[in-house]
C-alpha positions as CSV (number, residue, x, y, z in Angstrom):
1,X,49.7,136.1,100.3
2,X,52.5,136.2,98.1
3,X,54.1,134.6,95.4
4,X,56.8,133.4,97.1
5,X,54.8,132.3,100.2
6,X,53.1,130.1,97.8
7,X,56.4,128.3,96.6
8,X,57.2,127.7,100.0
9,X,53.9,126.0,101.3
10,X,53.2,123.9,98.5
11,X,50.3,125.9,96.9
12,X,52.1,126.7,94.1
13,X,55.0,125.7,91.4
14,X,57.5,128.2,90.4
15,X,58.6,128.2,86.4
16,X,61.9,126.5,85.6
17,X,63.7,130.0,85.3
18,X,62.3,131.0,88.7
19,X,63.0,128.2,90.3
20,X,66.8,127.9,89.2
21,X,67.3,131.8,90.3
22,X,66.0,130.4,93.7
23,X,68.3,127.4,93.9
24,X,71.0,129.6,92.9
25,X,70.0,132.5,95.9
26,X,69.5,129.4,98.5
27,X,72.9,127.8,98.0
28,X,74.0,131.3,98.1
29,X,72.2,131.7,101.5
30,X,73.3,127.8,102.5
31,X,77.2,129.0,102.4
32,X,76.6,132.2,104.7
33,X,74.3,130.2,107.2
34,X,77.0,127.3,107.0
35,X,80.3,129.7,107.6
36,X,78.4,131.5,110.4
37,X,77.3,128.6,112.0
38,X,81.0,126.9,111.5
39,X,82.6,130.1,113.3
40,X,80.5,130.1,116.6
41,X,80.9,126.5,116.4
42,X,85.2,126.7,116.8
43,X,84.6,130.0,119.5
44,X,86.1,132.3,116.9
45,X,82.7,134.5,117.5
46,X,81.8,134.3,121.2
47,X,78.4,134.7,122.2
48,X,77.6,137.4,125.1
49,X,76.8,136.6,128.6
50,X,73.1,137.5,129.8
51,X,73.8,137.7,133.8
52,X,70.4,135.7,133.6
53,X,69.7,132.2,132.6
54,X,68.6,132.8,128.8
55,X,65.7,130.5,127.6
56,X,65.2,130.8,123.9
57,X,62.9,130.0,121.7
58,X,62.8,129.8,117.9
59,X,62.3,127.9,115.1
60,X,63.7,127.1,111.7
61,X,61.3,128.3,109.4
62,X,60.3,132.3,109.0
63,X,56.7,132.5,110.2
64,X,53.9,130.8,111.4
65,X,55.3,127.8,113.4
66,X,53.6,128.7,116.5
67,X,56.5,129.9,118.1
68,X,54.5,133.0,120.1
69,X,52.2,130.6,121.9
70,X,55.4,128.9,122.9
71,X,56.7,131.6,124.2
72,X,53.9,132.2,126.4
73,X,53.7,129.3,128.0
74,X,57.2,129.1,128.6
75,X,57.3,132.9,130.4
76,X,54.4,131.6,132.2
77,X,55.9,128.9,133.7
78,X,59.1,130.9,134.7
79,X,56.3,133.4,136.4
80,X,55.0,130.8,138.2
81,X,58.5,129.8,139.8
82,X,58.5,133.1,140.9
83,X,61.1,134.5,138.7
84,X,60.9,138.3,136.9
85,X,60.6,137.5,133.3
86,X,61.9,139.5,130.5
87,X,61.3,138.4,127.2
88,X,63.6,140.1,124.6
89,X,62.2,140.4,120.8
90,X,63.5,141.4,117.4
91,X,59.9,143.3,117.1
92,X,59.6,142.8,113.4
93,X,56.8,144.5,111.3
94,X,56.8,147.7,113.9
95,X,56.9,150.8,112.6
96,X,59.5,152.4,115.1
97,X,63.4,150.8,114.4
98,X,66.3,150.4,117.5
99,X,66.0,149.6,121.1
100,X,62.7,150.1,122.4
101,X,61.2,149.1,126.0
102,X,57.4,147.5,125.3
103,X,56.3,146.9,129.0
104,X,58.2,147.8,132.3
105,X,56.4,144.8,134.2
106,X,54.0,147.0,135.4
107,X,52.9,149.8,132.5
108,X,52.3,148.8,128.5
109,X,54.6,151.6,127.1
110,X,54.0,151.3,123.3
111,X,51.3,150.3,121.1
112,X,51.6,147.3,118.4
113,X,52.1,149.4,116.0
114,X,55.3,150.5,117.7
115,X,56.4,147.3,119.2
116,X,55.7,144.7,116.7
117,X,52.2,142.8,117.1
118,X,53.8,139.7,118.6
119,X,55.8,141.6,121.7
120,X,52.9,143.8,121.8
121,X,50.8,140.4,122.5
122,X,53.0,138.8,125.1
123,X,53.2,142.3,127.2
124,X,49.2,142.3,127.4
125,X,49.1,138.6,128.2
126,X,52.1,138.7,130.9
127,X,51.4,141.9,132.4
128,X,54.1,141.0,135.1
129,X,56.9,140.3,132.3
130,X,59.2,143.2,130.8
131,X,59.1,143.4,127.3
132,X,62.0,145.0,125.3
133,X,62.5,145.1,121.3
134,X,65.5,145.4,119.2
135,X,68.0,143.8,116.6
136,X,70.9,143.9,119.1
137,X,69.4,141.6,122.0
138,X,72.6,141.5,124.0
139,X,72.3,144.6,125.1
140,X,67.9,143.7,125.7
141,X,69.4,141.4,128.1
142,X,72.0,143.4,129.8
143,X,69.3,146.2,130.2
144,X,66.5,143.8,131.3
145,X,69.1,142.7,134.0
146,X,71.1,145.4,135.2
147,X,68.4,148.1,135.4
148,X,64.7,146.4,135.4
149,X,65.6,143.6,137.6
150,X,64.8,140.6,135.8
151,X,66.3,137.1,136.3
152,X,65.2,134.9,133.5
153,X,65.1,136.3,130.1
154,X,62.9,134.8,127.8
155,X,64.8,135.2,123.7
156,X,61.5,135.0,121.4
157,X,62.2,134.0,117.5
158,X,66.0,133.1,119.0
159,X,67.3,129.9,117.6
160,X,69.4,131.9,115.1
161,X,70.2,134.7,117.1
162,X,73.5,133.5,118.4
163,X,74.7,136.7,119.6
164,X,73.6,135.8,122.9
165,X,74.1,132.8,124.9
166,X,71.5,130.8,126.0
167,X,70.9,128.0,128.1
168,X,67.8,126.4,127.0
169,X,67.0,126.0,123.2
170,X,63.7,125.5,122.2
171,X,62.7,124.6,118.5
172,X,59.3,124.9,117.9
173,X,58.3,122.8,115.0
174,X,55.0,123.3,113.0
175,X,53.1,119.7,112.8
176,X,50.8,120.5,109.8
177,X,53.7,122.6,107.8
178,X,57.3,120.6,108.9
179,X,59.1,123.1,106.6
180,X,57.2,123.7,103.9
181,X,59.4,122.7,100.5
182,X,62.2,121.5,102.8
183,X,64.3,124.1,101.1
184,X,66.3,127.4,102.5
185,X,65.4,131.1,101.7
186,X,64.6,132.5,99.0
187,X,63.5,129.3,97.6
188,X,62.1,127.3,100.5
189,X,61.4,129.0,104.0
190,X,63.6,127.6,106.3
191,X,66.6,129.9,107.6
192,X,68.9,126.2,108.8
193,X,68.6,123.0,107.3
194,X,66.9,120.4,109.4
195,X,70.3,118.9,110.9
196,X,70.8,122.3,112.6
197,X,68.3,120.5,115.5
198,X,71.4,118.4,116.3
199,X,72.3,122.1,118.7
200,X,69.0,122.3,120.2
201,X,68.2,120.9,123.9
202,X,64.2,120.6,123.3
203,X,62.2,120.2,120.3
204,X,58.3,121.7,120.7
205,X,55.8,120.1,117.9
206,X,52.9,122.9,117.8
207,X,49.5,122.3,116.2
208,X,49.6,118.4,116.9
209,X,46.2,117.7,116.7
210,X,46.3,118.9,112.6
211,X,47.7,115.5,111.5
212,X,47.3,112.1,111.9
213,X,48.7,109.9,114.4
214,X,50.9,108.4,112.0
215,X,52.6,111.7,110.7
216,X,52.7,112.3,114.5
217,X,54.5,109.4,115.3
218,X,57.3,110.1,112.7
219,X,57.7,113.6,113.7
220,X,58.2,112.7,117.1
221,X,60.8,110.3,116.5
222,X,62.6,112.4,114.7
223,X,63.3,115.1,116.2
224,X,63.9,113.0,119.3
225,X,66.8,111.6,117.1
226,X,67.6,115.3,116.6
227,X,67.8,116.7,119.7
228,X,68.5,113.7,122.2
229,X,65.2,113.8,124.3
230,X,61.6,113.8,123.3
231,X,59.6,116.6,122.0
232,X,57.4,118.8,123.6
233,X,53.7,118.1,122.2
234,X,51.0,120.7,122.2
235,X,48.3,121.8,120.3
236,X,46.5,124.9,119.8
237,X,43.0,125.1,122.8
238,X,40.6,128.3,122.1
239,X,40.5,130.1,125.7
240,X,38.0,132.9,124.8
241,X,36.4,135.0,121.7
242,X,36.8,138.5,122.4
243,X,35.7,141.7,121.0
244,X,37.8,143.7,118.5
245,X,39.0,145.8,121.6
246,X,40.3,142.7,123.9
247,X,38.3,144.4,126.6
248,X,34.9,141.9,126.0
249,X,34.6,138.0,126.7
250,X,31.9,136.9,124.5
251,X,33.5,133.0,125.7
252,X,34.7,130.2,123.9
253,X,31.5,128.9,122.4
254,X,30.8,132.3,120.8
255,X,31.1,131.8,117.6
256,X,29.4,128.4,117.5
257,X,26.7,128.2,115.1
258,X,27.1,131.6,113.1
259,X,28.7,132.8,109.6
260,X,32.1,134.8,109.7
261,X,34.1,136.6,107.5
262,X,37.8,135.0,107.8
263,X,39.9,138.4,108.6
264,X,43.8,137.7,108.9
265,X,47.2,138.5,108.0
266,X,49.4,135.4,108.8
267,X,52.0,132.8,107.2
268,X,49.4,130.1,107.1
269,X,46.1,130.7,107.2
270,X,44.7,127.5,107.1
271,X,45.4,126.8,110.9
272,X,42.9,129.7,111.8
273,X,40.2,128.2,109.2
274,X,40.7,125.2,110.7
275,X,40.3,126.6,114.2
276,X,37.0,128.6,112.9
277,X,35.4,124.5,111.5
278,X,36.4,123.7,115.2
279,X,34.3,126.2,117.0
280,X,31.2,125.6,115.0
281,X,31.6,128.9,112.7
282,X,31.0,128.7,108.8
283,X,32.9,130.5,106.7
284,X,31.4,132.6,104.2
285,X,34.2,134.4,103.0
286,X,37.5,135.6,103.5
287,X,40.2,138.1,103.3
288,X,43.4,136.8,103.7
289,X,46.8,139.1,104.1
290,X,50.5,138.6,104.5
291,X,52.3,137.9,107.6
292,X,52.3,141.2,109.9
293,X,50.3,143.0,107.4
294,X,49.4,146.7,108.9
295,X,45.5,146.8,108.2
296,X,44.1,150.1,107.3
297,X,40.9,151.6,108.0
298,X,40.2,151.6,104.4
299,X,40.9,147.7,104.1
300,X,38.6,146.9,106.8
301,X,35.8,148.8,106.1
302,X,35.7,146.5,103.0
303,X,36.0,143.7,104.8
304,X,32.9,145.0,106.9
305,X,31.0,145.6,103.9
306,X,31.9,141.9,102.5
307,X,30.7,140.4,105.8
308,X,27.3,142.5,105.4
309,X,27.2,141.6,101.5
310,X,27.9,137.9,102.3
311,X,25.7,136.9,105.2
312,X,28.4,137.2,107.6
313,X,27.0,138.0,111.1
314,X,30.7,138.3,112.5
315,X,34.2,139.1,111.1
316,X,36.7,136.6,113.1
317,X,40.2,137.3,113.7
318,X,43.1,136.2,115.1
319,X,44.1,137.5,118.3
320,X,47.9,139.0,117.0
321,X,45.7,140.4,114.0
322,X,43.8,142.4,116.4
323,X,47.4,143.9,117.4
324,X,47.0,145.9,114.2
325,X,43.3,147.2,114.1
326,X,43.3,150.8,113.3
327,X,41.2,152.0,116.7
328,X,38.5,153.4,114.8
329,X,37.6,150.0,113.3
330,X,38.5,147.6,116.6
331,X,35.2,149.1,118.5
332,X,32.8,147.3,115.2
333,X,30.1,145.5,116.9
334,X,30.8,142.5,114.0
335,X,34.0,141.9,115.0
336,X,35.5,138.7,117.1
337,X,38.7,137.9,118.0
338,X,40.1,134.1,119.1
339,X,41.9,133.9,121.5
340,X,44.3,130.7,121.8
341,X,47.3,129.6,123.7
342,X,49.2,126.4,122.9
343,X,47.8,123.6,125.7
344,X,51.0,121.0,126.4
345,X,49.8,117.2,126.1
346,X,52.7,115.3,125.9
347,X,56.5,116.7,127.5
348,X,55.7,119.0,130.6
349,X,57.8,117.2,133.0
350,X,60.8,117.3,130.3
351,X,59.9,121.1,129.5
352,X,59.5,121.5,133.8
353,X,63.0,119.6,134.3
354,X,65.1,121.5,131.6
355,X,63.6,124.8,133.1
356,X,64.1,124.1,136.1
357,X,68.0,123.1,135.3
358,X,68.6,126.0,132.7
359,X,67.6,128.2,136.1
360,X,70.1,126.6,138.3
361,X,67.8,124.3,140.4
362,X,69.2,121.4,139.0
363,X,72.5,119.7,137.7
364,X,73.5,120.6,134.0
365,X,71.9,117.4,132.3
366,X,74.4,115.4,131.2
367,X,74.5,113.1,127.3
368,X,73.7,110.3,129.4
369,X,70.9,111.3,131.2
370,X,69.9,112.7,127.3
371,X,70.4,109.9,125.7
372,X,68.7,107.5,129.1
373,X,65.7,109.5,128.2
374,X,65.1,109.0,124.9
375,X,65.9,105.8,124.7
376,X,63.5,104.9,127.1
377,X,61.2,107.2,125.4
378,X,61.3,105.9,121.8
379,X,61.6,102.1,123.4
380,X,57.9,103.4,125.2
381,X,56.3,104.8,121.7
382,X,57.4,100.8,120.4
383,X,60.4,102.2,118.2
384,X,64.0,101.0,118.2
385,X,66.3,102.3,120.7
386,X,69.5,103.7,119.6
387,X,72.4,101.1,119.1
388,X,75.2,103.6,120.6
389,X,74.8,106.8,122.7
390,X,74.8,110.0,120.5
391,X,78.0,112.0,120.6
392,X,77.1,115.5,122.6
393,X,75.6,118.7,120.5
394,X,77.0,121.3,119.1
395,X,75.5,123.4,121.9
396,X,76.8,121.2,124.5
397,X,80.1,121.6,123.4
398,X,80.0,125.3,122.9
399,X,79.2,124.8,126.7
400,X,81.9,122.6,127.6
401,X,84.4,125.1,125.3
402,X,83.4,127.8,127.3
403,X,83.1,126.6,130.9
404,X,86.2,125.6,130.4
405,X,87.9,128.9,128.9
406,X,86.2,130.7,132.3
């Protein structure tokens, strides 16, 4: 982990000198993010058309928020409306650069190491869904549409990426984490301040079941202030411990009652130890890496031979993780591999409704109904209901500007 990370998550407290080249580099980065932000916001920069109703989801902080799981769940559920999904990545950490197709719908085309672990990932769990990489997701779309045939594109990591215009955002907001410092990068890891919800349709709270129902409570109001309608709520259910090839179910329970080597290279580790406790598996020691972190033979051999030297009787990683295991290594009897997807307890039918309008089934939702919504939402969870109606979104009214310029 580095440094930095550390800052940003609260394990750590930079030196005054440090800390005031930070503050100066975030209200640097505060000013860009602003003017951008300003100029879609008056239509002087117009976002592209997909052809394709364009769900995205993203969050606000680099890293870790859960946001993959989320957009699992929602492919899936376009999948099972019968739609062809394609889900359109940046592909960051692959080793190849430019426009790059991951999965035609029906072939895996590139390995992770090529693709990016995460759109590597989603192409093996939706084997029916095109997968395409590249910084210029415009033209994903246009090619997912025009020449591989799909009709709902799914924009992972997209909340920023205005480029393109969607019409269904989804926030995913990390429970445990909330934004770590609170700040903007470099100092903090947020990319938008926390008011930047106010142009989001949905709010998703991932790993809900890592605080109390108090913190819960609070975060559920608020971004249902934010955003006009209440959260999505899910946490994060194990499915299935798998061999270090994803070929072999050893089940859920597998590692229940054994000692594991912690093997991962993520934001936050502390979700996956906390997942480990869950199943029944000790800890006994760990190596820990960066986010995305391209693990080399040499690196896991010596996390084989700290397993062996510790008592370990299994080395447990993270099912992106495995993306990145050098195929010489991922065949190691020791190793196990979690898999988990994020399990909705609270919002389906909002999640179900806004899908099912972003795809044309339904009206456009209108403030009203929004704002009907949550009031009778927060009134349910015994809060206050707003004294006045919100005024619409920023994304609303991008809408309303260009439906009505044609």
């Amino acid at each position: 982990m580095s440094a930095l990370e550390d800052i940003w998550w609260g394990r750590a407290r930079p030196a005054r000198p440090v800390a005031a080249a930070l503050a100066a580099a975030e209200g640097v980065f505060r000013a860009g993010a602003a003017l951008r932000g300003a100029l879609y916001g008056a239509g002087l920069v117009r976002a592209a058309r997909a052809g394709a109703p364009v769900i995205s989801v993203g969050n606000l902080a680099v890293g870790g928020a859960g946001k993959t799981p989320a957009a699992l769940a929602v492919a899936e559920r376009l999948a099972r409306r019968g739609r062809r999904v394609a889900i359109l990545s940046r592909g960051y950490g692959a080793r190849r650069r430019g426009e790059r197709l991951v999965s035609d719908g029906a072939r895996l085309l590139l390995g992770a190491e090529d693709a990016g672990d995460e759109p590597w990932l989603l192409a093996r769990r939706l084997p029916g869904a095109v997968v395409l990489c590249g910084p210029r997701r415009a033209a994903l779309a246009r090619r997912a549409v025009e020449e591989l045939g799909a009709d709902a594109l799914v924009l992972d990591d997209g909340f920023q990426h205005r480029a393109l215009r969607r019409d269904l955002d989804v926030v995913v907001v990390d429970a445990a984490a909330q934004g770590g410092n609170g700040r903007l990068l470099p100092a903090g890891p947020n990319r938008e301040p926390w008011s930047a919800l106010g142009r989001a349709h949905l709010a998703w709270i991932s790993r809900a079941d890592q605080v109390g129902a108090a913190a819960l409570d609070a975060l559920r109001a608020r971004l249902a202030a934010a955003t006009g309608r209440p959260p999505v709520v899910a946490r994060y259910a194990v499915r299935d411990v798998l061999d270090g090839t994803l070929s072999r179910s050893f089940g859920a329970e597998a590692l229940r009652g054994r000692r594991a080597l912690l093997l991962c290279g993520l934001a936050r580790p502390e979700g996956f130890r906390r997942t480990l406790a869950e199943l029944g598996a000790e800890v006994g020691a760990e190596r820990v890496f960066r986010d995305h972190h391209p693990f080399s033979a040499a690196a896991l051999a010596e996390a084989l031979r700290a397993a062996a030297s510790t008592g370990c009787d299994a080395v447990a990683t993270t099912e992106k993780d495995a993306a990145r295991l050098p195929p010489e290594v991922a065949a190691h009897p020791l190793l196990r591999v979690v898999r988990i997807d994020a399990e909705i307890v609270e919002g389906g039918e909002v999640l179900d409704e806004l899908l099912d309008r972003a795809l044309g089934a339904l009206p456009a939702i209108s403030t009203a109904t929004s704002t009907a919504t949550s009031t009778a939402t927060t009134t349910a969870m015994g809060g206050a209901a707003p004294a006045s109606p919100p005024s619409p979104s920023p994304a609303e009214r991008d809408g309303e500007r260009e439906t009505n310029r044609g």
